[in-house]
N, C-alpha and C positions, 0 to 999 in steps of 0.2 A: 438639227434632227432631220434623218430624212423624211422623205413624206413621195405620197404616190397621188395619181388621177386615179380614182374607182370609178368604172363603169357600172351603174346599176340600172340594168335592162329592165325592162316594162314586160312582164309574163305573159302571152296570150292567154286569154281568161276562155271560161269552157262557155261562153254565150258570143264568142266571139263575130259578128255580121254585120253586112254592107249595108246601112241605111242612109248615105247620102246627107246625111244631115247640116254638113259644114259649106255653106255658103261661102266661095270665098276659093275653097278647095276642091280646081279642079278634078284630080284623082279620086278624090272621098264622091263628087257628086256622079263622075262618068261612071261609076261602078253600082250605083247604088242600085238595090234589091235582087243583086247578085246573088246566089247560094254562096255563102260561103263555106271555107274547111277548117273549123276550128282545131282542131288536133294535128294537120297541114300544121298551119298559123303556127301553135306553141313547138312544136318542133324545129322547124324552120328558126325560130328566137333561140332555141334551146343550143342547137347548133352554133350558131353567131357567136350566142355568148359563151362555148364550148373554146371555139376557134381561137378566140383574144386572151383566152385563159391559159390554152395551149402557147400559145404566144409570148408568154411573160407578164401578159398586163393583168390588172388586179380588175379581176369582173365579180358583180354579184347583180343581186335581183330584185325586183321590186313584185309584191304579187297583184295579179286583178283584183279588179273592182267585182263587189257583187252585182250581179244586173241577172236578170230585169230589178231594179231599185223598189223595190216593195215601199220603203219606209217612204219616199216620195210620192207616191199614188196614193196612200194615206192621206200623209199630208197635204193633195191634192182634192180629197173628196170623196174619195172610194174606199170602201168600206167591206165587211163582210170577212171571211177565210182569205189567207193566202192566193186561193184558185178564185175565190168570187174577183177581189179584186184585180187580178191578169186581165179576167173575160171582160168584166165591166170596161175596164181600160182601155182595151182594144176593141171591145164594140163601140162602145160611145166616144171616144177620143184614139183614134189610133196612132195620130200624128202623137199627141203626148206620150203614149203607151213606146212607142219607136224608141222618142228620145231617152227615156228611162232605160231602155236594152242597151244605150251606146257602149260600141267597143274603144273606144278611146280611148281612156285611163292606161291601155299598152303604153301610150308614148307619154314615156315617163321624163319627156326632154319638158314636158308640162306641169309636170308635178310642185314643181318649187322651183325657189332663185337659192342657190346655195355658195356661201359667202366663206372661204376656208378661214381659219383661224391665220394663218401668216397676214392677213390683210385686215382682221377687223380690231377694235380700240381692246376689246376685252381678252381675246387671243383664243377665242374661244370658235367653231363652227359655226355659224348663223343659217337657218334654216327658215324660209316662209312658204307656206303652199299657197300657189297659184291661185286667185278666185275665180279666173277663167269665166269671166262676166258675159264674155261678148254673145258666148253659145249657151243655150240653157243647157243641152244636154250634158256641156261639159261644168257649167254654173256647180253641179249637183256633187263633187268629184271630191272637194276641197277637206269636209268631215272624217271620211277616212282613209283619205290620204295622211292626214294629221298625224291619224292618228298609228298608223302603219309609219311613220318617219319616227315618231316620239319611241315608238318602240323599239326599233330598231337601234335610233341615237339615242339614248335613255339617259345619260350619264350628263347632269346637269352642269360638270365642273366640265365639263369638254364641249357640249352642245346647246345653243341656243334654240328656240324653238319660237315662231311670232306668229299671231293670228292671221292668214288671210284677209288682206287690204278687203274695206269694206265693197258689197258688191254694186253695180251699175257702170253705166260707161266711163266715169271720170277718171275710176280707178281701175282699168281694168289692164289686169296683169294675165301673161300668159306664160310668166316661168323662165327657166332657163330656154328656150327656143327662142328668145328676144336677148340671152345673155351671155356673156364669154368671158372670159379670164386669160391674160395674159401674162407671162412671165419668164424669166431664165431658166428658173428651175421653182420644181411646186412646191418646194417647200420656202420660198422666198417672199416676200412682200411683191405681190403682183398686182393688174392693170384692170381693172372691173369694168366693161366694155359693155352697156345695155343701148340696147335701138330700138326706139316706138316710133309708132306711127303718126300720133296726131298729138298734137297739145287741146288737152282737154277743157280745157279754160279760154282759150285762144281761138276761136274760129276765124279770125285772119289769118293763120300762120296753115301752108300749105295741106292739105291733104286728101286721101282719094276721091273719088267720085262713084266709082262703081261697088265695091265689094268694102266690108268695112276693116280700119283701123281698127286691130286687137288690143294694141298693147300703149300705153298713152304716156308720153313725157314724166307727167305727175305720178303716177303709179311705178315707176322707175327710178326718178328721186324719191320717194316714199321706202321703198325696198333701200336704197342707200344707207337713209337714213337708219334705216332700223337694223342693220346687218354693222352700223357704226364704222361706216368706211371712209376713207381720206379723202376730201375732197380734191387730191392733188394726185390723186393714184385713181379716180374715177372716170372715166370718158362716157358721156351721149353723145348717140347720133341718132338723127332721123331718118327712116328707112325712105326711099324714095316712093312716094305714091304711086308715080305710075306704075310702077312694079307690082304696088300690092294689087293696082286693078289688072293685074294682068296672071292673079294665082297666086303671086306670092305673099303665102297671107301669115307666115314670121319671118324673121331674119332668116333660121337656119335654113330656110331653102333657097338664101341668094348668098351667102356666106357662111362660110364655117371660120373657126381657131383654135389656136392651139400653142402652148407655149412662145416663143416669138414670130408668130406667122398668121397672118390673116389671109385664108384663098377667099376671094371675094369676084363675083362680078361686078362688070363697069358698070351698072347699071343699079348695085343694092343701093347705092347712099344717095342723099339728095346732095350734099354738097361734101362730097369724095375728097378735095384737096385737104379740107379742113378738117374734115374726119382725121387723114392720114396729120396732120400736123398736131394736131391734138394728142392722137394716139402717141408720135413720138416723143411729145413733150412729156408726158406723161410717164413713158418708159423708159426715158434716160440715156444714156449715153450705150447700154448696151447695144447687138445687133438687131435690129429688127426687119420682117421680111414681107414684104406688100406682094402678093401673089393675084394681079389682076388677071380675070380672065374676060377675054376682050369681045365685044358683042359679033365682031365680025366673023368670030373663028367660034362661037356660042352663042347663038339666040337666048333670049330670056324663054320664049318656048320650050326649047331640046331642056335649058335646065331644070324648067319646070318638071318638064316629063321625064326626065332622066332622072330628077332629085340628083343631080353632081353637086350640089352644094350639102345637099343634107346626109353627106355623108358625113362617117366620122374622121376626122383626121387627130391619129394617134403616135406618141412617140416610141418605136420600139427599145429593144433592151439594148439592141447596138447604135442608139442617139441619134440613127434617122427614124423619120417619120415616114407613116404611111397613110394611104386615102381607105376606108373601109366603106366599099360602094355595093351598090345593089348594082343584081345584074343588069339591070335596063342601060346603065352609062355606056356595058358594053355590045346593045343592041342596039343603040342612037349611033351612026358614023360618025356625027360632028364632033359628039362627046367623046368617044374614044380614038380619035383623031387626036384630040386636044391632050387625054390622059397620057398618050404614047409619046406625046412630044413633052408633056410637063415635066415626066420620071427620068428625060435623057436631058432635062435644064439644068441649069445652078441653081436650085433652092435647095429646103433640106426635106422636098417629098422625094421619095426615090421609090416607093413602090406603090400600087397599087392592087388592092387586095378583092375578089367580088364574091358576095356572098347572094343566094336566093333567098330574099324576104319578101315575095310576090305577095302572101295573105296581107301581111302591111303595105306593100304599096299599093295595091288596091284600093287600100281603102283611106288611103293619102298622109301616108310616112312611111318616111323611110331610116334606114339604118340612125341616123342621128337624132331621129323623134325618140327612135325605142330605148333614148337612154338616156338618164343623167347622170351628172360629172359629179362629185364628190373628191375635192382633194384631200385626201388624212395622211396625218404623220403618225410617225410607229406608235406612239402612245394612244394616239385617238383611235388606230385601227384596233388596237388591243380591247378598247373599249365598247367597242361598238357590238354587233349581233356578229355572230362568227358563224351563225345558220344559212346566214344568205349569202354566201362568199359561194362562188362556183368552184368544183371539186371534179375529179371521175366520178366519187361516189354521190354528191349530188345530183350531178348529171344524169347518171343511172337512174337513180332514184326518181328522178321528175320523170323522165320517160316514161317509165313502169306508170305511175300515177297519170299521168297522161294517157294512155294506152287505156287503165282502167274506168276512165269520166268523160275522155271527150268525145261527143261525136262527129262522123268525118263530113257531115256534112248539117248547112242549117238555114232557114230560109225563114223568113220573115213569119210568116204562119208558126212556123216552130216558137217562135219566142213568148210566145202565150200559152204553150204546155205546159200545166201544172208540173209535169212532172222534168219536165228540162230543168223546172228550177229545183225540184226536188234534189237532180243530180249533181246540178251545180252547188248549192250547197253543201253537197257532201264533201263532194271535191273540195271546195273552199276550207272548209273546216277542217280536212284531212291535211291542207298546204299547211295551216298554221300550225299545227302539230309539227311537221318535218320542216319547217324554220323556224319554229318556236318563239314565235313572235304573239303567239297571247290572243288574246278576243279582240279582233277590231273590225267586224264586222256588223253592220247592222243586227242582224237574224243571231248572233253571238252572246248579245249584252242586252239584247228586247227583255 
């Protein structure tokens, strides 16, 4: 049966702002208390996912988060109306009051490890959302996101659905952004590719010193386990420390993949040979494609700040593939130095595609944060929400809605407006009607 990669993009949400929150992450922290442009932002995403649609590939969407998170300042302590609890939060704790606004939940490459049915024991989709332990602001994320997947995947004979790994550092998982899949073709038994940072049990076994380890060994096999995958079709690797103290604070911003090809720099893995040996043990006799890029000709910096790895590399409808980058790859020389020479190599990238998603990279993601992978076959696709599939008339349709809720601009003071969230709620409730995905919002189901 055939079977496709869905891209499901991360919405920019109507509270969409810079607060620097993410230790770890350059881009997130250089920008922080920035005004941002939320309706810029969902635009800019709208377009992307417009583009790859246009293209052939199967895109759809994931909607925001509600924020500022009411039900969590509650459950923090504060009390009172709607508006009491904003003021109290931002008087008396403003750092907490911040984290609860995060724009985050965009990057939906965090939301869960998602396990296709060709690879798992039951033949079924495996679905976990991320508990995202390491950051509180994104700790908060995991409830409904759940429950925004359950909806969506609904159909119990086709989708699995698992709890979020318990939270704290042991197990602390951060999604597909630490995960990859490899194979011939997606509808095949393919290659399950995850890289953490630290073994959480292990404090002899290498890792950072500066910024922390998100995603932990244990929390990795844990996901395995419960997505029922083959120990013999599964690869770990450990990301290389020095790397994470130097920004890279997942995988996807030192490596991407995609069907038989890993672009990777020299520098993502701690011990590279064995990685690549592993990997082709694992994938068999077919071709497989090692796409180093080499620190001489790319700093681990320019990548950082480029995000050339977090981009997306996709296979188009004529069986080469392409880089789907943000403009910045082609504002850094080094990097687009390196892209003009890749596209005229022997591999099977041949083009390179850039898109403007500044609102995200701002604030520290880029084009391959704002999405997760979902591979379905034509029966699972039949199955699933057909609301959220990108369309003209979709497309339309969110703009108009956009146009009508977001504001173009928003600044830290804004986010404690009673009535910002007034708006945003409306918005929010208005999305779930036009993808008809049901009540899953906090303010929804109170």
């Amino acid at each position: 049966m055939k079977a496709f990669e869905v891209n499901f993009d991360g919405l920019v949400g109507p509270t969409h702002n810079y607060a620097g929150l993410s230790v770890g992450n350059v881009a997130s922290l250089s920008n922080a208390a920035q005004a941002s442009n939320p309706k810029e932002g969902a635009k800019q995403g709208l377009q992307k996912m417009k583009a790859l649609h246009d293209l052939g590939l199967k895109q759809a969407l994931l909607p925001p988060l509600e924020r500022p998170d009411v039900n969590t300042l509650r459950l923090l302590g504060f009390s009172g109306s709607d508006e009491q609890v904003l003021t109290k939060a931002y008087q008396q704790a403003r750092q907490v009051f911040v984290a609860t606004c995060s724009a985050s939940s965009m990057w939906t490459a965090n939301a869960c490890t998602v396990s296709p049915s060709a690879d798992t024991l039951d033949k079924r989709v495996h679905f976990t959302a991320a508990n995202l332990s390491n950051k509180f602001h994104r700790s908060i994320e995991a409830p409904t996101t759940s429950r925004i997947l359950q909806s969506i995947f609904s159909n119990q004979d086709y989708f699995a659905h698992h709890q979020p790994l318990p939270q704290g550092d042991h197990f602390g998982d951060e999604g597909a952004a630490n995960h990859t899949r490899f194979c011939t073709s997606y509808g095949e038994q393919g290659v399950e590719f995850f890289v953490f940072g630290k073994y959480a049990f292990d404090a002899s076994q290498p890792a950072p010193k500066t910024f922390p380890a998100r995603q932990t060994y244990e929390a990795s096999q844990a996901i395995a386990r419960l997505h029922q995958l083959r120990d013999e079709k599964t690869v770990f690797a450990q990301q290389n420390p020095a790397v994470i103290d130097q920004g890279v604070f997942h995988n996807d911003v030192i490596a991407v993949g995609n069907q038989n090809v890993l672009f990777y720099h020299q520098q993502a893995f701690l011990n590279t040979d064995q990685v690549i040996s592993q990997l082709k043990q694992a994938f068999g006799e077919s071709p497989f494609h090692f796409v180093e890029v080499p620190t001489a000709e790319v700093s681990v910096e320019s990548a950082v700040k480029s995000y050339l790895f977090n981009s997306q590399l996709v296979t188009l409808e004529n069986g080469d593939m392409a880089i789907i980058a943000p403009g910045e790859c082609h504002e850094n020389p080094e990097v687009k130095n390196y892209l003009d020479a890749l596209v005229a190599s022997d591999t099977p990238i041949k083009e390179v595609k850039i898109f403007d998603v500044k609102q995200s990279m701002k604030n520290g993601g880029g084009p391959a944060c704002l999405r997760q992978r979902v591979v379905l076959n034509e029966q699972e696709l039949v199955h699933c929400n057909q609301h959220v599939f990108m369309s003209d008339e979709l497309f339309a349709r969110l703009n108009q809605w956009v146009d009508k809720h977001y504001r173009d601009s928003l600044t830290e003071a804004d986010l404690c407006d009673p009535q910002l969230l007034v708006e945003s709620r409306q918005a929010l409730d208005e999305l779930t009607q036009i993808l008809q995905i049901g009540s899953v919002y906090p303010f929804q189901i109170a």
